[in-house]
Residue, then its C-alpha position, 0 to 999 in steps of 0.5 A: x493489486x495493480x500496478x503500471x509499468x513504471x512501478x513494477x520491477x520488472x518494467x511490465x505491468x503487473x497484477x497481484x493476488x492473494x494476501x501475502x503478495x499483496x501485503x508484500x507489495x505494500x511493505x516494499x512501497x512503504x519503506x520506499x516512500x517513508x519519509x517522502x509519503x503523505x496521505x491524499x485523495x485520488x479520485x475520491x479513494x484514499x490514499x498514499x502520495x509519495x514525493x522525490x525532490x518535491x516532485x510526485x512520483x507514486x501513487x498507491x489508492x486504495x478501493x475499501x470494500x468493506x473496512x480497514x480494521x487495525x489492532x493494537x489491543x494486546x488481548x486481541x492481538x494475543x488471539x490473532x493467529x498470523x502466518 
């Protein structure tokens, strides 16, 4: 995950690895962009379109390399072994 300067906490640009870190970052931009996201498209990748005020003001895409899968099927999530 990359992410610009102005995006970042920090005020650097900067890159994450590994899953935990990732998903982390993703969780952070969720709750920040609840009730303000939609979904779009950028550059033909999807992805999440956060607005303030009617102005846009984040934009996270997404580069799928294989696919997405999402669970809710109680017998299957009853197998998942998560950290």
């Amino acid at each position: 995950m990359r992410a610009d300067a102005v995006a970042s906490p920090g005020g650097a640009p900067t890159s994450l690895r590994g899953a935990d870190d990732v998903a982390r970052q993703a969780l952070l931009f969720g709750r920040r962009a609840e009730s303000s996201a939609r979904v779009g498209v950028v550059d033909g990748a999807p992805a999440l379109l956060a607005t303030s005020r009617g102005r846009l003001v984040t934009v996270m895409t997404f580069a799928v390399a294989d696919a997405i899968e999402i669970v809710a099927d109680p017998r299957r999530l009853a197998r998942v072994s998560a950290m």
